[in-house]
N, C-alpha and C positions, 0 to 999 in steps of 0.2 A: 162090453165096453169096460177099457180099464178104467180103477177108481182114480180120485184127481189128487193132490198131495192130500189135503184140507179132510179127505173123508179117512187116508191110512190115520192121519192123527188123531182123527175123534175117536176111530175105532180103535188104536192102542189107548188113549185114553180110556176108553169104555175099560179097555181088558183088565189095566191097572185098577181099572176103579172095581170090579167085581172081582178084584183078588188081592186086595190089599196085603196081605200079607207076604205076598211075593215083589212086593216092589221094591224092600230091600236087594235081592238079588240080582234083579236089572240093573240096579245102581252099580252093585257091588260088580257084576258086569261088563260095564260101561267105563268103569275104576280102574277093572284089569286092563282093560284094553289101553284105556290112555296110559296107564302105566306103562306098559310094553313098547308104547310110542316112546315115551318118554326117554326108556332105558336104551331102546335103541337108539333115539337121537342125540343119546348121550352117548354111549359107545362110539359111532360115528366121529362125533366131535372131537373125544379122547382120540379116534386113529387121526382124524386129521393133524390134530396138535402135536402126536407124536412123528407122525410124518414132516409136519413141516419142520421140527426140529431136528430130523434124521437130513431132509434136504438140506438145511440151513448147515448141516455139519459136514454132507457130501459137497457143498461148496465152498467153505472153508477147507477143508481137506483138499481139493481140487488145487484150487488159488496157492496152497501151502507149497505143496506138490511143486507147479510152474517154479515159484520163487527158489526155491530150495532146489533147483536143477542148475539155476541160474547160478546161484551163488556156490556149486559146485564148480561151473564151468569158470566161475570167475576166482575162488580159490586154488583151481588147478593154472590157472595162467597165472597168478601171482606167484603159487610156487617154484612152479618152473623158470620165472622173469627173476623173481629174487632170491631163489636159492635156501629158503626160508628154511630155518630146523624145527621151529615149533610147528605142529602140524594139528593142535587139539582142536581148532577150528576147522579144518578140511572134515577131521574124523568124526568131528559130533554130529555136521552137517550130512555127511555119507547116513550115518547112523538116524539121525531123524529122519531124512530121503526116506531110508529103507521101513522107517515104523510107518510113517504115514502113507510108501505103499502099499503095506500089509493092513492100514484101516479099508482102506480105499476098495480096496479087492473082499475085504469081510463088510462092509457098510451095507445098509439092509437098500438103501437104494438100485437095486439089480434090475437088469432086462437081459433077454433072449440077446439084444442087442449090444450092450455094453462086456457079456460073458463072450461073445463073439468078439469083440473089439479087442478084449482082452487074452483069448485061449487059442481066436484062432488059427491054424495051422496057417495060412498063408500070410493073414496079418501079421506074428511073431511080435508082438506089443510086449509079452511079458518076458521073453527072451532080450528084448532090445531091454526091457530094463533090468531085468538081471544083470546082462552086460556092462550094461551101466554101471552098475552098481560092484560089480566085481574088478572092474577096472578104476576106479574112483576109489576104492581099499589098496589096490594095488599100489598107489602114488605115495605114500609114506613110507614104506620099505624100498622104494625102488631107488635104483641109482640116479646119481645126477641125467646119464645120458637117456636111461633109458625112461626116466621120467618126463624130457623131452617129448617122447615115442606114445607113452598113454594119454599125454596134454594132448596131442594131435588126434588121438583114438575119442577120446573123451570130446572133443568139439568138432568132430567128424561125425560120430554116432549122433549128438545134441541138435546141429546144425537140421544133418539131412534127415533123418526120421524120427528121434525121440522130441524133437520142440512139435514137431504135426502131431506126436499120440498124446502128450503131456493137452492140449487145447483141445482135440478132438474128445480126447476126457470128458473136462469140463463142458463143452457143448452135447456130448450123451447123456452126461446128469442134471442137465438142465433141462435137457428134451427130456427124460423121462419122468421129470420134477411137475412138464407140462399136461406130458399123460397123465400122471395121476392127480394133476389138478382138475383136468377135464373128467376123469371118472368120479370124482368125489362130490364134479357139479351135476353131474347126472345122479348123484345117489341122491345129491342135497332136492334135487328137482324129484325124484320116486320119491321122497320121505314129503314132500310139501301135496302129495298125491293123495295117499295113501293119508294125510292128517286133515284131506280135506273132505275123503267120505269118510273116513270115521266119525268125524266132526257131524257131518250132513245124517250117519245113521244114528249116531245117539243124539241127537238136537232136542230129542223129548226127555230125555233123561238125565245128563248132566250138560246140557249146551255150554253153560257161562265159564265152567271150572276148566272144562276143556278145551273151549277157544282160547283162555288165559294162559292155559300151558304150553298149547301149540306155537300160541306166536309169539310165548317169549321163547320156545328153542327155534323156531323160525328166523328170529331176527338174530340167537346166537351161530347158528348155520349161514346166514347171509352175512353175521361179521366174521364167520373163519373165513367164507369166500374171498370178501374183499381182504383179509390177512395175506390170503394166497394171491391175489392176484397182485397186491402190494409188492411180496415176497417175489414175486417173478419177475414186478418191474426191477425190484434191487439187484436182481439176478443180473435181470440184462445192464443196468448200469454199473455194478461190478464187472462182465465182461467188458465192458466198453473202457472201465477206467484198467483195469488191469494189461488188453491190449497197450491203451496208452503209457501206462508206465513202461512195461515191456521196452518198447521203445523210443522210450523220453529221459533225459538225466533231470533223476527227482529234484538236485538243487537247483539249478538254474534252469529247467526248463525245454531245454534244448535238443535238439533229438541225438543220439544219444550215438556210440560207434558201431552200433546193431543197425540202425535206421541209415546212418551213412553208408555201412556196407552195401546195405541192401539199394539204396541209390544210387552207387556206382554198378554194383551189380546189374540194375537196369539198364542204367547207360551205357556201360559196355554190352548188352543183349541184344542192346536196340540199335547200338552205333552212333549213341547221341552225345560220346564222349569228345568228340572232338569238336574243337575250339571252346571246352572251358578249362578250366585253372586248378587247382587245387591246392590252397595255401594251408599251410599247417604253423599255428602261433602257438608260441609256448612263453610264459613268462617267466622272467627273468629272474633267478636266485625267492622266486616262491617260499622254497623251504624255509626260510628266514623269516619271511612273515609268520606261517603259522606256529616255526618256535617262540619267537620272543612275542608276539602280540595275541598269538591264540588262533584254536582253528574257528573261531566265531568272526574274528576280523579274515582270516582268509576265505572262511566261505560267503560272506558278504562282499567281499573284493573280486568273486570268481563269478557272482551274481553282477555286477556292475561291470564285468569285464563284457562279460555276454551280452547284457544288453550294450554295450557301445562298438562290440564287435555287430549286430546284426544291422546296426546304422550304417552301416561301411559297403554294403552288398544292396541290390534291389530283391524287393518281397518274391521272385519267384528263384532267386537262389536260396541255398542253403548256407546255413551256421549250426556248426553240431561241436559238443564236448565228449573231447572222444577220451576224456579223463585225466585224470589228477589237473594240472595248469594248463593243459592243453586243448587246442580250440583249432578245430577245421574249418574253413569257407570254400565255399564252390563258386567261381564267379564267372562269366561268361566275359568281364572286360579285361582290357590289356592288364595285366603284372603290375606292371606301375603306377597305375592311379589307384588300383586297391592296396595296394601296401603303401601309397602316401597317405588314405583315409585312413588304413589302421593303424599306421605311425602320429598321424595328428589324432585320432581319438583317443588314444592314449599318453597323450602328451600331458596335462595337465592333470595333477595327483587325485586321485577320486575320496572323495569324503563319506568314510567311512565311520559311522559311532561319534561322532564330534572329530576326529580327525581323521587330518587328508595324508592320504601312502600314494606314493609315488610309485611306479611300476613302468617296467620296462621289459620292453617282447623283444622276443625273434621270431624269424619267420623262414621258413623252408614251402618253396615253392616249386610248384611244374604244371608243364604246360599236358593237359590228359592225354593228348591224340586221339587216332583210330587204331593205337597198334595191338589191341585189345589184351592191354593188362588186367590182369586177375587184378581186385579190388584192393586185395590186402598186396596185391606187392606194389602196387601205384601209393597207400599207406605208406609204404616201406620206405617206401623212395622220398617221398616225401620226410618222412622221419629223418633217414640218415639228414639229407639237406639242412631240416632243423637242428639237429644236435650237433653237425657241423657250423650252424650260426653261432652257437650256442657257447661252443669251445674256443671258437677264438673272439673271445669277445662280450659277446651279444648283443641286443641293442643293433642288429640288421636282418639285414634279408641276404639268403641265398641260396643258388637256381640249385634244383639238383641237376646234376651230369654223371655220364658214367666214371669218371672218372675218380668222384668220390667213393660210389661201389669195387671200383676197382683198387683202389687206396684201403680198402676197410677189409675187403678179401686176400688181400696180401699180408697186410697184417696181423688179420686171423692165424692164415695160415704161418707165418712166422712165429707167430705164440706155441700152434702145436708142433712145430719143428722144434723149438726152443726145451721142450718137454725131453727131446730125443737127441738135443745137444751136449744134453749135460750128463745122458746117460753113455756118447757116442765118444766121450770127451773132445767135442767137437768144440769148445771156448778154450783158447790158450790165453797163456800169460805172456802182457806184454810189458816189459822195463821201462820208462823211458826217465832218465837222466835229468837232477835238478842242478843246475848249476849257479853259485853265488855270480851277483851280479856285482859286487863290490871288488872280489880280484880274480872273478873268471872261475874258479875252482871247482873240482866237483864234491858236492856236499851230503848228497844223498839221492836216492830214485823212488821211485812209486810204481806201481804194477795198474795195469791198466788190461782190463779183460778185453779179448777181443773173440768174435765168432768165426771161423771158417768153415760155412757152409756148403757144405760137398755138392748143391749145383750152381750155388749162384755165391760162389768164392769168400772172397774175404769180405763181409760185411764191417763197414763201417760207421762210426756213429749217426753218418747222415742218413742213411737206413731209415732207421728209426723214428728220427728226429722228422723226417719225410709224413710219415706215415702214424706220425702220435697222434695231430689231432683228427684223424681219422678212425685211429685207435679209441678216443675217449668220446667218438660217439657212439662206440657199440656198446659203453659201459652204463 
């Protein structure tokens, strides 16, 4: 018959008692052992700590990463839209990219998973960012044209497969952030085991000192837990809010030219383009505000614009800023009564900072169809439409047609003939005679250039003069 607890005790008791001078040793014992708990509950503690700060910096690293792709793609469209000389912002941005790849790829956050996401031969993740990254250096030495050519390369590569590895990143470092929070809850659970028969086999010997230590690293191990599972929830709400930026314009709100594309993209996928609208508003001499009154009065004026443009549309259309003054609606009703509610919402000056600024839009409109235009060129069209509101006037609406496209490509192409006119000496000199009006006489003349275009003849001022303000909306 085994003995009951009550008889092992008396009988260590006994033993103690008939050998007192070994009972220092059990203690001393009994000391090591919780010591040993101790130090490893503290090692433990120390890897979690350092791990969650390694994690917390694999996600910052990650987030930085996204951003700083973006803001490449968005420096290489400016440079090429504006011709820009100074280039130390595109280059520092490249140069950060490239550092905080190289954290990303050395961060102790690693798995079998993520060295595969990154090395492997079919995946090409670090190839596509090299590329990247070799192409985005290339855009400050490169010519006007051919910097055209890497802007298309550069949001080609971003678009189709570098914006899925930059996210899919961030979503492997956060699942492996999950792993090892899950393994650290099993260790925390072995060490809560293992302190409760040590506890149960020295209870005769130092019980009170022992349970004292255990459960205050106990309850430091149950607060790294909840640190960590804090830490995960911020995780998932930094993805969530980063998504949202992603494709939201941070001043006003609005989803942003990313979010539209992708909405027309669908709708041409789906064929659910036809029969809605696509107005594109652009306000009126803008730049003028944020010179003389400040970009704090224009970007509060860009915020009151947007809410009074989303008044104008019902809640399952869209309103998006598709940047600087300019403002898209998608609307499924006639042309005409949404451009009366966006002419009357803006009609009366908005009160801004204790005063009211008056503003005034244009508006370039079209009808989407089903003839399944690519997103950016239904954009496109839209745009010419608007900068043609825009030039003779502003302050209206008008339709796009081809025939503005075809007015704006004639003209192009006449600028780059014009390049080979004057090298063809293809402009002559033409005289034409001033004669006094008081006794008829001739007094002097004036020279007056004219082009002879070798297939469409003698171009004359009306040319031109046709085809300016179609000229000064591609400018």
């Amino acid at each position: 018959m085994l003995p009951t607890r009550n008889q092992a005790e008396h009988a260590t008791a006994r033993l103690f008692l008939r050998r007192p001078d070994r009972l220092w040793i059990h203690y001393c014992f009994a000391l090591v052992i919780v010591f040993c708990l101790i130090v490893a509950t503290h090692l433990i503690n120390r890897i979690m700590v350092e791990r969650g700060l390694v994690a917390a910096d694999g996600i910052a690293k990650t987030s930085e990463h996204i951003l700083l792709a973006q803001d490449i793609v968005a420096l290489s469209d400016d440079l090429v839209a504006s011709g820009a000389t100074d280039l130390t912002g595109l280059e520092k941005t490249v140069d950060r990219f490239e550092v905080i790849y190289g954290r990303i790829l050395a961060t102790q956050v690693r798995s079998d998973t993520l060295d595969g996401h990154f090395f492997a031969k079919e995946s090409g993740v670090h190839q596509r960012m090299r590329a990247f990254i070799d192409i985005a250096r290339q855009l400050p030495d490169a010519l006007p044209d051919a910097r055209q050519t890497l802007n298309m390369q550069i949001k080609q590569l971003y678009d189709s497969e570098l914006e899925t590895d930059l996210l899919l990143t961030a979503k492997l470092v956060a699942r492996q952030i999950e792993v090892e929070a899950a393994y650290f809850s099993r260790v925390q659970r072995a060490m809560f085991v293992a302190s409760g028969v040590v506890l149960l086999a020295e209870a005769l010997f130092i019980f009170l000192p022992a349970q004292r230590s255990v459960l205050a690293n106990i309850y430091a191990m149950r607060k790294k837990t909840q640190e960590l599972r804090t830490s995960q929830k911020q995780l998932e709400e930094m993805n969530s809010q980063l998504e949202h930026t992603i494709k939201h314009d941070q001043l006003t709100g609005l989803p942003n030219r990313r979010s539209l594309t992708e909405y027309l993209n669908d709708a041409v996928a789906t064929k659910n383009a036809e029969g809605f609208n696509l107005l594109l508003v652009g306000l009126d001499d803008f730049k003028s505000i944020n010179d003389t009154m400040g970009h704090d009065y224009g970007d509060a004026l860009l915020i009151a614009v947007s809410r009074a443009l989303k008044s104008c549309v019902d809640y399952d259309n869209i309103v998006a800023h598709v940047g600087g003054d300019e403002f898209a609606l998608i609307s499924s009703e006639p042309i005409p009564y949404v451009v009366q509610r966006i002419v009357a919402s803006l009609q009366e000056p908005f009160a801004i900072k204790g005063r009211r600024i008056p503003i005034n839009a244009s508006i370039g409109h079209l009808e989407m169809g089903g003839d399944g235009k690519a997103p950016l060129d239904i954009l496109a069209d839209a745009e010419i439409a608007l900068q043609f509101a825009k030039n003779t006037g502003g302050n209206r609406a008008q339709a796009y047609t081809q025939r503005l496209r075809d007015d704006l490509s004639m003209m192009q192409q006449l600028q780059l003939d014009l390049m080979d006119a004057i090298v063809n000496g293809e402009i002559e000199p033409w005289f034409q005679p001033q004669v006094r009006l008081s006794d008829g006489r001739l007094h002097g003349a004036e020279v007056l250039a004219r082009w002879r275009h070798p297939t469409r003849g003698l171009l004359t001022p009306d040319a031109f003069r046709c085809s300016g303000r179609t000229r000064r909306t591609n400018d």
